[in-house]
KOLGU-4560 file (N, C-alpha, C; in nm, 3 decimals, padded with zeros to 5 digits):
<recs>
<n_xx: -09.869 n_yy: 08.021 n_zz: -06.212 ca_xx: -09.979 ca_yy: 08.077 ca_zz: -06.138 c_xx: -10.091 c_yy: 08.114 c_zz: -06.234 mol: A seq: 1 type: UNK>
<n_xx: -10.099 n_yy: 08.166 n_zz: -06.310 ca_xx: -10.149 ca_yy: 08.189 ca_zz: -06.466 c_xx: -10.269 c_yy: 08.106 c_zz: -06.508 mol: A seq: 2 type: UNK>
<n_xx: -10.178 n_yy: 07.970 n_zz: -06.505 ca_xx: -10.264 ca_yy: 07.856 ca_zz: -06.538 c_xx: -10.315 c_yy: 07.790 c_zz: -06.461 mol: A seq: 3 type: UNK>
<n_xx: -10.301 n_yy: 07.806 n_zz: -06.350 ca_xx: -10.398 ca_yy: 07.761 ca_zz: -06.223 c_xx: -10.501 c_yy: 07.885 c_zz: -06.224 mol: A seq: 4 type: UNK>
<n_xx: -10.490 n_yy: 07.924 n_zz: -06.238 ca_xx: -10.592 ca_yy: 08.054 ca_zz: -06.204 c_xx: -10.690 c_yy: 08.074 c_zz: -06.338 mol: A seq: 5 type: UNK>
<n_xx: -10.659 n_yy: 07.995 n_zz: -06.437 ca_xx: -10.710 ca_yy: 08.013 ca_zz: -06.561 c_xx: -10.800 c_yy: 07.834 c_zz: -06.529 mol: A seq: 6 type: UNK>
<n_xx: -10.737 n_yy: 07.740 n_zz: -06.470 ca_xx: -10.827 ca_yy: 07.630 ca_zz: -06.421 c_xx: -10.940 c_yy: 07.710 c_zz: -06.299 mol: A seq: 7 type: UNK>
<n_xx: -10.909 n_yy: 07.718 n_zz: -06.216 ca_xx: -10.998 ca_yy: 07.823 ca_zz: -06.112 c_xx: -11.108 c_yy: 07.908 c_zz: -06.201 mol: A seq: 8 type: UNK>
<n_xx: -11.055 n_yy: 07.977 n_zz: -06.252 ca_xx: -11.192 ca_yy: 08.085 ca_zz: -06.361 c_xx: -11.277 c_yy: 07.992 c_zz: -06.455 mol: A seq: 9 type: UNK>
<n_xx: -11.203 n_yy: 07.958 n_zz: -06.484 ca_xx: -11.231 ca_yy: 07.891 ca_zz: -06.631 c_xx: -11.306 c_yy: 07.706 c_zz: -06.622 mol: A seq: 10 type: UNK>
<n_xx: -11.256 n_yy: 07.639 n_zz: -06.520 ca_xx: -11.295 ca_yy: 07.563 ca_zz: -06.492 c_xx: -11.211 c_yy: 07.428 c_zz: -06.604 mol: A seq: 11 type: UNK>
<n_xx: -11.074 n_yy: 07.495 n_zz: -06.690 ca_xx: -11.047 ca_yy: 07.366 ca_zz: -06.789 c_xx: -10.930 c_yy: 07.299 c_zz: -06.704 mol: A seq: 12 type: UNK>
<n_xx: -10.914 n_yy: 07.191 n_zz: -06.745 ca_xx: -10.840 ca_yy: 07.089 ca_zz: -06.696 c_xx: -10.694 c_yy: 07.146 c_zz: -06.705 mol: A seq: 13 type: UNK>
<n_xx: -10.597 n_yy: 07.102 n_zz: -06.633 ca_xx: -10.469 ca_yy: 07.097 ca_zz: -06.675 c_xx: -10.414 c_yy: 07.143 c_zz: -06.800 mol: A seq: 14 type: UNK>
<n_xx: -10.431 n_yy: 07.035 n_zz: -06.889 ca_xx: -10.383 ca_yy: 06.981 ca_zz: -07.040 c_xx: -10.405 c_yy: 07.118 c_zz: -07.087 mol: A seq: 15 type: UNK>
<n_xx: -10.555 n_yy: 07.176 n_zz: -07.051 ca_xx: -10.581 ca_yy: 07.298 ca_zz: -07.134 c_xx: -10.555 c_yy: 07.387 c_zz: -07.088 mol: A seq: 16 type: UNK>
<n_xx: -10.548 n_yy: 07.456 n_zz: -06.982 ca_xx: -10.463 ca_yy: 07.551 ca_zz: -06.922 c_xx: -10.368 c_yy: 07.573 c_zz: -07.004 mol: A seq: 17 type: UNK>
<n_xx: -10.256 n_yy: 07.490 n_zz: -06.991 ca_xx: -10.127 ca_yy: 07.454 ca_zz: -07.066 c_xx: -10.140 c_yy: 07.494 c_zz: -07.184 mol: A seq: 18 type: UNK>
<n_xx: -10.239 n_yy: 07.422 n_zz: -07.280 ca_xx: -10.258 ca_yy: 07.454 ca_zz: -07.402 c_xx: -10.263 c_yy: 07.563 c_zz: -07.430 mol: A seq: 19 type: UNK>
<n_xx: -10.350 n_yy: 07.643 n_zz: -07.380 ca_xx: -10.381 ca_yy: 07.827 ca_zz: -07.365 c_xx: -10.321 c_yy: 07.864 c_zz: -07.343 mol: A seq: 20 type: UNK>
<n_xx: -10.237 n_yy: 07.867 n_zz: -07.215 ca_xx: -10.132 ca_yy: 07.951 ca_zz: -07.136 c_xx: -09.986 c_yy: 07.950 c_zz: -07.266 mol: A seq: 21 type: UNK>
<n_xx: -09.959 n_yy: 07.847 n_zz: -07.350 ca_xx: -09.807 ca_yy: 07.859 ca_zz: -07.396 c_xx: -09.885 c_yy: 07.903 c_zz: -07.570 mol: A seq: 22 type: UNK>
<n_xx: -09.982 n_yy: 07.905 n_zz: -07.591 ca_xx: -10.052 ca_yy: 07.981 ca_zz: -07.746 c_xx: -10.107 c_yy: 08.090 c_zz: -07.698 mol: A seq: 23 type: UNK>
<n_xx: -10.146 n_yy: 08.167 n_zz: -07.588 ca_xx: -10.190 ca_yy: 08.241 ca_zz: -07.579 c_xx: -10.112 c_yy: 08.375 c_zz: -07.507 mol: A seq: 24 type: UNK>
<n_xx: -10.059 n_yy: 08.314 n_zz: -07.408 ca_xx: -10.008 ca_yy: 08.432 ca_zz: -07.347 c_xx: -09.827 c_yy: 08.400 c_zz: -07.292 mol: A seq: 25 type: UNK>
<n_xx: -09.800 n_yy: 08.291 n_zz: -07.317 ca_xx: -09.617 ca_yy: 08.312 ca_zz: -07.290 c_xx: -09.569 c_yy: 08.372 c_zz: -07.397 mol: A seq: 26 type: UNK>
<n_xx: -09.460 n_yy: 08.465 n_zz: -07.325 ca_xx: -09.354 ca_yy: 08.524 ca_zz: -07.438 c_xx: -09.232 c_yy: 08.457 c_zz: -07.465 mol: A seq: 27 type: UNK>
<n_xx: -09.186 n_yy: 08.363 n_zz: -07.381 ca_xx: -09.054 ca_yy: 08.294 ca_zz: -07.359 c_xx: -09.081 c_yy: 08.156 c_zz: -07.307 mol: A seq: 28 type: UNK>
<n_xx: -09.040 n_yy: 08.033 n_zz: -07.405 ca_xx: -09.063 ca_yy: 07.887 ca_zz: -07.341 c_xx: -08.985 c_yy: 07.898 c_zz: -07.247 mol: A seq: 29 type: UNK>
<n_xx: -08.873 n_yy: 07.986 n_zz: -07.158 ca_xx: -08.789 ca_yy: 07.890 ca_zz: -07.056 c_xx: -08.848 c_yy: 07.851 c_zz: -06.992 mol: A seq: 30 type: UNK>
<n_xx: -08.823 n_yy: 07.787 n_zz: -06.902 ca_xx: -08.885 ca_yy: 07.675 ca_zz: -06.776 c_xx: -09.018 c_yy: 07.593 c_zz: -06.798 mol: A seq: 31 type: UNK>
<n_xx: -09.048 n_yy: 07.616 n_zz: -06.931 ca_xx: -09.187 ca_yy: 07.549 ca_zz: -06.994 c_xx: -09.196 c_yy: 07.419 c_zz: -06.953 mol: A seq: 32 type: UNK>
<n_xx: -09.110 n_yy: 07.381 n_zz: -06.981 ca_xx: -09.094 ca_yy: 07.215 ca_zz: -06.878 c_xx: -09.140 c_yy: 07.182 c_zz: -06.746 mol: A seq: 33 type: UNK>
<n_xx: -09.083 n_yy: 07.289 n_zz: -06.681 ca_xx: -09.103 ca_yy: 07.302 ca_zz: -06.476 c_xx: -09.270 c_yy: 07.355 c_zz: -06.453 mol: A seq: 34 type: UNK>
<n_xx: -09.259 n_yy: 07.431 n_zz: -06.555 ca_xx: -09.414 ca_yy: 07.510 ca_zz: -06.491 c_xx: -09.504 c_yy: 07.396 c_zz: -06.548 mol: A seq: 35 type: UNK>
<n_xx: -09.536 n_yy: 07.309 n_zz: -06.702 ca_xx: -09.564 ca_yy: 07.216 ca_zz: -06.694 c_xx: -09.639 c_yy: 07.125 c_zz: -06.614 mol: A seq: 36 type: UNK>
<n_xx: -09.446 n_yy: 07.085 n_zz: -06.523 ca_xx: -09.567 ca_yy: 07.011 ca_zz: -06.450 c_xx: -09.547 c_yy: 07.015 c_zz: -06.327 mol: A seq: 37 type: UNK>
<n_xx: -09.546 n_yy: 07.155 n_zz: -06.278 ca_xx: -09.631 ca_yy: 07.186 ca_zz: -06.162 c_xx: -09.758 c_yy: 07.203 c_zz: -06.143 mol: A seq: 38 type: UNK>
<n_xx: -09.847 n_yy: 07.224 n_zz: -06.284 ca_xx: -09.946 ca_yy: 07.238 ca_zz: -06.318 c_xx: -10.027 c_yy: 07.131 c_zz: -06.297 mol: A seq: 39 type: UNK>
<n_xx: -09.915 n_yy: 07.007 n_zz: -06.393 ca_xx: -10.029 ca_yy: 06.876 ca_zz: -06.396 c_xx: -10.013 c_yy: 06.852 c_zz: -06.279 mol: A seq: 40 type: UNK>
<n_xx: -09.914 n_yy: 06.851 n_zz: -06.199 ca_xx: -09.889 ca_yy: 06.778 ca_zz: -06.063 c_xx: -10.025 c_yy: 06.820 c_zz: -05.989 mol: A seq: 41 type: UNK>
<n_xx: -10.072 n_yy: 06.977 n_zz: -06.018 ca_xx: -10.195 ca_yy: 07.047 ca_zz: -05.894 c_xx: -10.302 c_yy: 06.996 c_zz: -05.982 mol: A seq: 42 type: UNK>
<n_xx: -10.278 n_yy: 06.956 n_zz: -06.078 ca_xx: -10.425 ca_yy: 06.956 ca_zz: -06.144 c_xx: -10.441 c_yy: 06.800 c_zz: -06.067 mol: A seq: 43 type: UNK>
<n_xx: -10.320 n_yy: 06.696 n_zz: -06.016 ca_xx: -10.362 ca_yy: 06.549 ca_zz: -06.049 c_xx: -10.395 c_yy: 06.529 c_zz: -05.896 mol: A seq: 44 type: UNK>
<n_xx: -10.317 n_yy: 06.640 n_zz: -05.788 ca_xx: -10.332 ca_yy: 06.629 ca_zz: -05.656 c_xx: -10.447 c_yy: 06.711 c_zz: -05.609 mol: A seq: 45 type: UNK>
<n_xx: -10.517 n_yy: 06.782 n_zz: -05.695 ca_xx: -10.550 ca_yy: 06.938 ca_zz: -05.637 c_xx: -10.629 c_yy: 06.964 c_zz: -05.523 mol: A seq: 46 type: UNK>
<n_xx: -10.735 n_yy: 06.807 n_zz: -05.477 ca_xx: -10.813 ca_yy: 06.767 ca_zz: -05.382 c_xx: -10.732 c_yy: 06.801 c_zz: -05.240 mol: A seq: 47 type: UNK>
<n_xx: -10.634 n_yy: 06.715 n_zz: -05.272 ca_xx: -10.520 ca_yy: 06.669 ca_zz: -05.126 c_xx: -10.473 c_yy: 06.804 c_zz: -05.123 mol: A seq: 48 type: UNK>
<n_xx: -10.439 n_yy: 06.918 n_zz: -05.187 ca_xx: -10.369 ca_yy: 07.059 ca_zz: -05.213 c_xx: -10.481 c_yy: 07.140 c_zz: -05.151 mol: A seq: 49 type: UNK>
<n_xx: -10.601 n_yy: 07.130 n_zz: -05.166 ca_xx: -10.693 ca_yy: 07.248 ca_zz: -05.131 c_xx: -10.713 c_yy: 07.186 c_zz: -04.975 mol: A seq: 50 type: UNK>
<n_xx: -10.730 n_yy: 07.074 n_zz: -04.931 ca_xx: -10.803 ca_yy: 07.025 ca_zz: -04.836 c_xx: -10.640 c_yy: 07.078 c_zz: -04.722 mol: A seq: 51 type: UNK>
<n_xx: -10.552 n_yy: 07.102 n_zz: -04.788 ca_xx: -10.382 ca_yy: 07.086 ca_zz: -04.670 c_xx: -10.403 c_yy: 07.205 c_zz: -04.680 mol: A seq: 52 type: UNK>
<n_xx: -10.475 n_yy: 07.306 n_zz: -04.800 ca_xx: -10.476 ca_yy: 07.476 ca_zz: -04.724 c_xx: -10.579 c_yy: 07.498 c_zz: -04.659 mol: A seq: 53 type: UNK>
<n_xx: -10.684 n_yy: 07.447 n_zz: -04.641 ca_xx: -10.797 ca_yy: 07.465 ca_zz: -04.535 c_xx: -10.770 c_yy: 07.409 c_zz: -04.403 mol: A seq: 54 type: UNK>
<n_xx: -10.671 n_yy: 07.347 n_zz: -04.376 ca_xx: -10.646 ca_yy: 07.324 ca_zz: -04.273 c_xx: -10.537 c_yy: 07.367 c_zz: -04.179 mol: A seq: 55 type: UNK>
<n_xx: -10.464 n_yy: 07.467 n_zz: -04.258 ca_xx: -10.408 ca_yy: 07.560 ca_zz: -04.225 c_xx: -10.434 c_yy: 07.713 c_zz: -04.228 mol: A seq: 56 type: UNK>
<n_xx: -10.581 n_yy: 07.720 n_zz: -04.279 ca_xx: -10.624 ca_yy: 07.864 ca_zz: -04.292 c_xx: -10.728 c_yy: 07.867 c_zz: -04.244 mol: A seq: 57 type: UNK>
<n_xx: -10.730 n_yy: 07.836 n_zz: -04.144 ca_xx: -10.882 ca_yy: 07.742 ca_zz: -04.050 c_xx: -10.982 c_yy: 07.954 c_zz: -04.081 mol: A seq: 58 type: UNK>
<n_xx: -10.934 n_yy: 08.041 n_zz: -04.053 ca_xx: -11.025 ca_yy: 08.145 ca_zz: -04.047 c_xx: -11.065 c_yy: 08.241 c_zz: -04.216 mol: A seq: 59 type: UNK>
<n_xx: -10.964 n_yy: 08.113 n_zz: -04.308 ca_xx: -10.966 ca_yy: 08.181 ca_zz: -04.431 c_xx: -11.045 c_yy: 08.071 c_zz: -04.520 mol: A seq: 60 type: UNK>
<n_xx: -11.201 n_yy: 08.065 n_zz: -04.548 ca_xx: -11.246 ca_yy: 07.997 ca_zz: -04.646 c_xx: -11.149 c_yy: 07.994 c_zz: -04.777 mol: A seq: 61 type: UNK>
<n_xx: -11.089 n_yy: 07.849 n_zz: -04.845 ca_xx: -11.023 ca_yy: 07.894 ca_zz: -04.961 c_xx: -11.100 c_yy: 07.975 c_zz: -05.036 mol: A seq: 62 type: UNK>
<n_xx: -11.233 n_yy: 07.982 n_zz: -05.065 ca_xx: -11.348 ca_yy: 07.990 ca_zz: -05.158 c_xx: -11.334 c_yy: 08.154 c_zz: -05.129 mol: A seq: 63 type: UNK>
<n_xx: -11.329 n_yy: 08.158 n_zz: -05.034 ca_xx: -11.312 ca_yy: 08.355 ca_zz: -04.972 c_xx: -11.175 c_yy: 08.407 c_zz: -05.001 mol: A seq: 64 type: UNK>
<n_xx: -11.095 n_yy: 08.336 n_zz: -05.043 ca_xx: -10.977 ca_yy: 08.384 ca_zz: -05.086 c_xx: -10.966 c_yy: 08.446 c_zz: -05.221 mol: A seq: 65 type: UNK>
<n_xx: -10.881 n_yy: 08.529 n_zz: -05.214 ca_xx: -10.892 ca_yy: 08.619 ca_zz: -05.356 c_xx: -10.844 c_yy: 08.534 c_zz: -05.442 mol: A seq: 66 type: UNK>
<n_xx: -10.884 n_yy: 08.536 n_zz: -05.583 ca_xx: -10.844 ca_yy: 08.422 ca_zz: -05.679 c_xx: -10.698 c_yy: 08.404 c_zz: -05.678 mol: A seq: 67 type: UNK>
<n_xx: -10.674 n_yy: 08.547 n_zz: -05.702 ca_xx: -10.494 ca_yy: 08.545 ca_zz: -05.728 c_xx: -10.415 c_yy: 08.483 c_zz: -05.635 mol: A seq: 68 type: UNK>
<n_xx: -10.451 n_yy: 08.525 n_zz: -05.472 ca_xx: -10.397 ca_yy: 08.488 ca_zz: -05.367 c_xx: -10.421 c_yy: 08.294 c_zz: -05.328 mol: A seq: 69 type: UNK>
<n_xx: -10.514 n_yy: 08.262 n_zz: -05.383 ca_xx: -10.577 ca_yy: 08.098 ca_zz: -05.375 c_xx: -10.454 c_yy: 08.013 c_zz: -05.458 mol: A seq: 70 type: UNK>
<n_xx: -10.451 n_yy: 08.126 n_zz: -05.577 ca_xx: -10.326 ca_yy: 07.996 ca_zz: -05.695 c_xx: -10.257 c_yy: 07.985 c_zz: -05.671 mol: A seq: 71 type: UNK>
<n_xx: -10.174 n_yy: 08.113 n_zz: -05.599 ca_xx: -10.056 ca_yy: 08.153 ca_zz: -05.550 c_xx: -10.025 c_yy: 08.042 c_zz: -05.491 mol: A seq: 72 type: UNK>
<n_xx: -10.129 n_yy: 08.026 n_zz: -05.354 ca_xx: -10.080 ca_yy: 07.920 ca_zz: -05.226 c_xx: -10.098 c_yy: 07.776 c_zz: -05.253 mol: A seq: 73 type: UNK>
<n_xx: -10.188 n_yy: 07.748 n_zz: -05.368 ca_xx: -10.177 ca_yy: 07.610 ca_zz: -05.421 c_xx: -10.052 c_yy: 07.567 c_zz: -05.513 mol: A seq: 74 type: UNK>
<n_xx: -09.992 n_yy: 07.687 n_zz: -05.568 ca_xx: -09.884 ca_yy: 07.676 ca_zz: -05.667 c_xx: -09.758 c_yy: 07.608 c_zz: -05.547 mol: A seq: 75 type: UNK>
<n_xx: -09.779 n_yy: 07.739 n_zz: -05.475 ca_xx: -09.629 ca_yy: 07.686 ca_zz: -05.360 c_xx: -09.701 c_yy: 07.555 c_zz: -05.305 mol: A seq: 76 type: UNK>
<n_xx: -09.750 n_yy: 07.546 n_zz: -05.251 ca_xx: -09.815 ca_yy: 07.434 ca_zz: -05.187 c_xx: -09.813 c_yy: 07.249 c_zz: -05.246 mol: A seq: 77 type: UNK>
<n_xx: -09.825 n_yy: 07.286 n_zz: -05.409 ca_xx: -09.825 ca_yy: 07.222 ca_zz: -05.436 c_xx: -09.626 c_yy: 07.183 c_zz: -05.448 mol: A seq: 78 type: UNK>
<n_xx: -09.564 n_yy: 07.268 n_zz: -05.499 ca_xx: -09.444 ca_yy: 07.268 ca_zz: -05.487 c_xx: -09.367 c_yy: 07.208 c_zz: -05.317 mol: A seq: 79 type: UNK>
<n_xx: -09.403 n_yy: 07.269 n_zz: -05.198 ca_xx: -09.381 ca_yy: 07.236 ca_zz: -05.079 c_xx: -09.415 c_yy: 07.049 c_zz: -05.060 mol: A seq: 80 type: UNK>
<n_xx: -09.523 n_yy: 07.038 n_zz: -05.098 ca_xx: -09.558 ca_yy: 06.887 ca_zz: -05.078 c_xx: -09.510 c_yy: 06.809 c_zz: -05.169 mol: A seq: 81 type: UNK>
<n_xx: -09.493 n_yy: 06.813 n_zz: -05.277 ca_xx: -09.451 ca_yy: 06.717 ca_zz: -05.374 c_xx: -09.286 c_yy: 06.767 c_zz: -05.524 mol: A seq: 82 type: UNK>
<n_xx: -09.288 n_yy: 06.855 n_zz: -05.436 ca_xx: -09.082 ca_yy: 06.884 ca_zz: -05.522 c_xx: -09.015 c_yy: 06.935 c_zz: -05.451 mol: A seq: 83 type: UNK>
<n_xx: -08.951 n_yy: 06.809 n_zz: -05.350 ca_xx: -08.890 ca_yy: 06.817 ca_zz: -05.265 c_xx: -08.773 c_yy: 06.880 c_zz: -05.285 mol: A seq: 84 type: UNK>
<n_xx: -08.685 n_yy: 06.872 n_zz: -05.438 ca_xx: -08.580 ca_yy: 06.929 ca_zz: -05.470 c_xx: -08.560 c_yy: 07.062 c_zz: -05.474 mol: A seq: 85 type: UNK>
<n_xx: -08.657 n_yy: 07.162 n_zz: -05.455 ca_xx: -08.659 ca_yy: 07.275 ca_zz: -05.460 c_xx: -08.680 c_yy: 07.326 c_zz: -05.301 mol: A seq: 86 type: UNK>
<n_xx: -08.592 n_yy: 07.427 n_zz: -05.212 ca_xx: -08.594 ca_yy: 07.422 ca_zz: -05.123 c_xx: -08.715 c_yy: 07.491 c_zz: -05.058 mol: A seq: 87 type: UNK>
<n_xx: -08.762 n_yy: 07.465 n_zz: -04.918 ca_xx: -08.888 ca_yy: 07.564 ca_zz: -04.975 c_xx: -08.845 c_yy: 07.703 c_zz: -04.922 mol: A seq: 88 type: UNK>
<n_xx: -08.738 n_yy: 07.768 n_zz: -04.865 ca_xx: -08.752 ca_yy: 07.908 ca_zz: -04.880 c_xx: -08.734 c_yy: 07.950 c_zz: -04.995 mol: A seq: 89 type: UNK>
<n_xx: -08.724 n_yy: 07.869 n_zz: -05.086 ca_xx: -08.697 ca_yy: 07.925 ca_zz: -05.266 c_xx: -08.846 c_yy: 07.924 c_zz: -05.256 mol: A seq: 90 type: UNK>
<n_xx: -08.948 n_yy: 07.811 n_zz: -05.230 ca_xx: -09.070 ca_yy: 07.831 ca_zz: -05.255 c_xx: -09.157 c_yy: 07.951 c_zz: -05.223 mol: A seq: 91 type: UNK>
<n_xx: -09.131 n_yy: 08.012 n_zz: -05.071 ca_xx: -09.204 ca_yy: 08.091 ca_zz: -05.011 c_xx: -09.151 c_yy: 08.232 c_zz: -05.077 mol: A seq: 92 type: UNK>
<n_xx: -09.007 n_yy: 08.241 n_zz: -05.103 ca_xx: -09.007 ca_yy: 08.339 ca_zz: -05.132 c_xx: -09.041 c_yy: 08.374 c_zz: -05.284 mol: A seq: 93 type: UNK>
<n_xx: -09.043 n_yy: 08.265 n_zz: -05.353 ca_xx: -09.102 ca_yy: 08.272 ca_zz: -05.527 c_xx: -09.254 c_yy: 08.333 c_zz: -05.512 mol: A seq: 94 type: UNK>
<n_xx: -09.316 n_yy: 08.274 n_zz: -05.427 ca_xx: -09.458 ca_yy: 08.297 ca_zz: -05.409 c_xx: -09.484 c_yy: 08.432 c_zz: -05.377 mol: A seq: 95 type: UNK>
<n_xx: -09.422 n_yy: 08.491 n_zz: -05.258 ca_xx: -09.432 ca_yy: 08.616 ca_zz: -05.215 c_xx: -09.405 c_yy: 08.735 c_zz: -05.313 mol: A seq: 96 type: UNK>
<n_xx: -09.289 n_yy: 08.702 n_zz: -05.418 ca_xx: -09.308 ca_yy: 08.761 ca_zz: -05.497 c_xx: -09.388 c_yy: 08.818 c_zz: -05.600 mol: A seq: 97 type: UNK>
<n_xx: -09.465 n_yy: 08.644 n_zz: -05.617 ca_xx: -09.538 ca_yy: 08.637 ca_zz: -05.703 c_xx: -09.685 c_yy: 08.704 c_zz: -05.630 mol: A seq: 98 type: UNK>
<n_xx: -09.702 n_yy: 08.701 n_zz: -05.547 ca_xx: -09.806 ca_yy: 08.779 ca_zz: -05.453 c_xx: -09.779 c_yy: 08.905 c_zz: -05.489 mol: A seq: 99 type: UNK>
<n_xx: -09.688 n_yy: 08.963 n_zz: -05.468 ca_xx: -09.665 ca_yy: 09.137 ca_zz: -05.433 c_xx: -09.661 c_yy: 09.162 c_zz: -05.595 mol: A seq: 100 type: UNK>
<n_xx: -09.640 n_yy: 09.088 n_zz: -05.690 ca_xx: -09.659 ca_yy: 09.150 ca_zz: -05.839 c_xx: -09.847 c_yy: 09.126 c_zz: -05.898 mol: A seq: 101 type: UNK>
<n_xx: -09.872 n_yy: 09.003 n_zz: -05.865 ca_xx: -10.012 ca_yy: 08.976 ca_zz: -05.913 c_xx: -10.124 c_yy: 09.028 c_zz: -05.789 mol: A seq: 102 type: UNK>
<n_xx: -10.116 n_yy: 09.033 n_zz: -05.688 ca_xx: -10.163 ca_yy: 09.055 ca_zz: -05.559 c_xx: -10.238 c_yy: 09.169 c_zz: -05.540 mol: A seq: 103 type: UNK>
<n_xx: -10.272 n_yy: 09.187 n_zz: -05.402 ca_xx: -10.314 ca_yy: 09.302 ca_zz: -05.322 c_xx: -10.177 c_yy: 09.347 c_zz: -05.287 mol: A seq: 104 type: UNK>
<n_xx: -10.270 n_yy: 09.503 n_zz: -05.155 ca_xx: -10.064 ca_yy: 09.486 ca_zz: -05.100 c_xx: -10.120 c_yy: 09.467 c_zz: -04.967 mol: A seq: 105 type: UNK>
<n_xx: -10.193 n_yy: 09.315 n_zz: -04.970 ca_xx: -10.162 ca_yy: 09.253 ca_zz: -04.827 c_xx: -10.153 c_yy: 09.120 c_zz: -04.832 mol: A seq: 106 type: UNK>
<n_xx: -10.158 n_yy: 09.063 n_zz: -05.004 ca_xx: -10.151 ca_yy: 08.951 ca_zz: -05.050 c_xx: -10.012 c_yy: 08.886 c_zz: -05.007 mol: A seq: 107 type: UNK>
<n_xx: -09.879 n_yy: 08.953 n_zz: -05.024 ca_xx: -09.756 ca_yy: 08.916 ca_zz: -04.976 c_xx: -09.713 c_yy: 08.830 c_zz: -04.843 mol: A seq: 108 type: UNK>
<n_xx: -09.820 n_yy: 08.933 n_zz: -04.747 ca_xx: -09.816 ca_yy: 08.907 ca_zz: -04.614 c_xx: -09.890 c_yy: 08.753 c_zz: -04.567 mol: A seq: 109 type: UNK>
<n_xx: -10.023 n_yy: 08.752 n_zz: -04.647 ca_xx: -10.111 ca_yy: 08.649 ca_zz: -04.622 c_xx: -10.027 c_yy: 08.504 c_zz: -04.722 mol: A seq: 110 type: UNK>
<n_xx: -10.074 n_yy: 08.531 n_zz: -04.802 ca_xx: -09.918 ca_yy: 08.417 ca_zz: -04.888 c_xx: -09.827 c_yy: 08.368 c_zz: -04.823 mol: A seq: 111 type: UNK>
<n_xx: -09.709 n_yy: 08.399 n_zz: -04.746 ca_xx: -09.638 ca_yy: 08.406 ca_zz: -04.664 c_xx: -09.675 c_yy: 08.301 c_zz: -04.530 mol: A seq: 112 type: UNK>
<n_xx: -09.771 n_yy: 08.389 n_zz: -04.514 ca_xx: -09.843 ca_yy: 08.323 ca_zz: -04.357 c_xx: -09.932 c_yy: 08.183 c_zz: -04.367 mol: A seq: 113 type: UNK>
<n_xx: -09.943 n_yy: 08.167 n_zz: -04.500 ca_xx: -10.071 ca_yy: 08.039 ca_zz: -04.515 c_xx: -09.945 c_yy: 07.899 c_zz: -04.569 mol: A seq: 114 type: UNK>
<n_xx: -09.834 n_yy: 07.942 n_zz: -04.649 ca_xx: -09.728 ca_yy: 07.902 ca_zz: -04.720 c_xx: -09.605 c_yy: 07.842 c_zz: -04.565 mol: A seq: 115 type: UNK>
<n_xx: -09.601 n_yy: 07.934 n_zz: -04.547 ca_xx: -09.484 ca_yy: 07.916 ca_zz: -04.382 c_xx: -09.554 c_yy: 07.776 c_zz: -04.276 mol: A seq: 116 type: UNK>
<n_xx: -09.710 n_yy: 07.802 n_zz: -04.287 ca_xx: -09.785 ca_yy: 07.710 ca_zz: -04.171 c_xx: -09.740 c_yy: 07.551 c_zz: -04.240 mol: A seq: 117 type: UNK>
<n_xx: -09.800 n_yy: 07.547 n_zz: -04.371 ca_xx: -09.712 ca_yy: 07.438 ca_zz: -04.442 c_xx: -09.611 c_yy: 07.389 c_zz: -04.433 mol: A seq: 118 type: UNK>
<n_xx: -09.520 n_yy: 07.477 n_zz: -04.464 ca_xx: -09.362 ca_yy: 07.407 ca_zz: -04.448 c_xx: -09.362 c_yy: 07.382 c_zz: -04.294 mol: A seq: 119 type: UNK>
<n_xx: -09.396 n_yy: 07.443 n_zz: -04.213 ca_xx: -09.355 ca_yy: 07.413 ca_zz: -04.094 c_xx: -09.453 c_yy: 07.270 c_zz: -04.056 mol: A seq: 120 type: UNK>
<n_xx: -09.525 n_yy: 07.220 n_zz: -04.086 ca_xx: -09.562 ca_yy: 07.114 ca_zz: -04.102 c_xx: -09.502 c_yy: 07.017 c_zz: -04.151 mol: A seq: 121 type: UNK>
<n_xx: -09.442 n_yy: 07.033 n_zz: -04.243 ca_xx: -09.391 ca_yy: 06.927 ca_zz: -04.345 c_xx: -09.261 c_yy: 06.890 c_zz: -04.191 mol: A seq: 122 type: UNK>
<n_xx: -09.170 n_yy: 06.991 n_zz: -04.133 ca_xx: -09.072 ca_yy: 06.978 ca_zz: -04.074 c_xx: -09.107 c_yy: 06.874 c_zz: -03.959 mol: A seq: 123 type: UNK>
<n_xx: -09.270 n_yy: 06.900 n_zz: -03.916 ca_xx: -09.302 ca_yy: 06.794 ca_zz: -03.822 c_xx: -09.330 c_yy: 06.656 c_zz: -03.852 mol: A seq: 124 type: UNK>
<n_xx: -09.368 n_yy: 06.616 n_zz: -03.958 ca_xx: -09.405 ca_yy: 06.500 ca_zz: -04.007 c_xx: -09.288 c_yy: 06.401 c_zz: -03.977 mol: A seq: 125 type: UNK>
</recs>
């Protein structure tokens, strides 16, 4: 979430996110691999990722969304659509967490609700 949100502010690509995010601010490589490339995955989809949350947040401009709460739902989002191996109540509830630690305290709730419209989509397809 970190490094999406550091593409969002910052405006750098993937690659550099990454670059920054594991010299600058990780304390521990585990999962350095997974987060990786969930990263490149949003950086390579991120069009098709923003355009599938505006269409489920029909009253929430992404652009009006709080930064933290925007990465959040592109992180899961991006996870929900394209790593199928991970189930997505592991997804929703990784996110929610990750909401209620980086968040508002209504970020949890909205996360949740923009994240859930997704999966329940995916079930209709």
């Amino acid at each position: 979430m970190q490094m999406l949100y550091q593409m969002d502010v910052a405006g750098v690509d993937a690659e550099r996110a990454i670059e920054l995010f594991w010299a600058n601010m990780a304390t521990a490589p585990e999962g350095q691999g997974f987060a990786n490339d969930l990263v490149r995955g949003y950086g390579a989809a991120h069009e098709a990722i923003d355009d599938r949350i505006r269409a489920v947040s029909k009253h929430w401009r992404l652009e009006r969304m709080s930064r933290v709460d925007r990465n959040i739902i592109r992180l899961g989002a991006y996870e929900l659509l394209h790593v199928p191996e991970v189930p997505s109540r592991v997804t929703l509830n990784e996110s929610v967490e990750l909401a209620k630690r980086f968040g508002n305290e209504e970020s949890a709730a909205f996360v949740n609700g923009v994240l859930d419209r997704i999966a329940a989509d995916l079930t209709k397809d």
